[in-house]
C-alpha positions in Angstrom: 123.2 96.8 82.6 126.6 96.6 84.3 128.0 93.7 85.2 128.3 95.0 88.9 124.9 95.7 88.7 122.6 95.2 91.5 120.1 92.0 89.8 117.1 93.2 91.5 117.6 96.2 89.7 118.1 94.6 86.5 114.8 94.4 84.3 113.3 91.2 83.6 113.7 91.5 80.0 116.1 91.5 78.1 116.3 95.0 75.5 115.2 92.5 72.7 112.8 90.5 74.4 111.3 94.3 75.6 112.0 95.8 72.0 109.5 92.9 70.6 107.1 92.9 72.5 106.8 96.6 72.3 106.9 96.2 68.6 103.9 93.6 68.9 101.9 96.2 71.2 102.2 99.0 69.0 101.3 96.8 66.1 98.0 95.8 68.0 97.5 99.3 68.8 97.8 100.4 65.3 95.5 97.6 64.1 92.5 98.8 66.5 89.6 96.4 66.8 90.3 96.2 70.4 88.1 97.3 73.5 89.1 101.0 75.4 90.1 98.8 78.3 92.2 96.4 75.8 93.8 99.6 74.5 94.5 101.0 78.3 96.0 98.0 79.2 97.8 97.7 75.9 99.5 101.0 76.5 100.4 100.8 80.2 102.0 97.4 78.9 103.9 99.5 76.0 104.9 102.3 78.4 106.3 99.2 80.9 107.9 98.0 77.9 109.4 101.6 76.5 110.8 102.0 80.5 112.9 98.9 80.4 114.6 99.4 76.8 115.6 102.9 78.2 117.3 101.3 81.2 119.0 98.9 78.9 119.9 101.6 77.0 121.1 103.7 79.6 123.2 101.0 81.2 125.0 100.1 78.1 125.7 104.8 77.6 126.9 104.7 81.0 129.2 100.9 80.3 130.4 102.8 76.9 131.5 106.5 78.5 133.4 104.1 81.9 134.9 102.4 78.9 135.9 105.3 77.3 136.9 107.5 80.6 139.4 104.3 81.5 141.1 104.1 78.2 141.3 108.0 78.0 143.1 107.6 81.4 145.5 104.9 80.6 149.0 106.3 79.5 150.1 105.5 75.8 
């Protein structure tokens, strides 16, 4: 996220933390042996999970192309 970024905005995770835990969720997902409401809550937990890595994501597209746009402004 941007450093100017509004920290109640910010996700709680960080993108890795988020990226491994969604690995581990989809792993157990995979594996099965799990109840229909273990699955449920397994995949509202993944798509929680999927949210915050695309804000990370996003955040670090939009810090890249302000990055970009400011050096594309500055005379050589």
């Amino acid at each position: 996220m941007t450093k100017n970024a509004d920290p109640a905005a910010r996700p709680e995770l960080s993108y890795e933390q988020a990226r491994e835990e969604l690995v581990e969720v989809v792993r157990k997902l995979e594996a099965g042996g799990t109840t229909l409401e273990e699955s449920l809550a397994l995949w509202e937990r993944g798509e929680t999970l999927a949210t915050t890595c695309q804000q990370w994501l996003d955040g670090a597209r939009k810090r890249l192309a302000e990055a970009q746009a400011a050096h594309e402004e500055k005379p050589n």
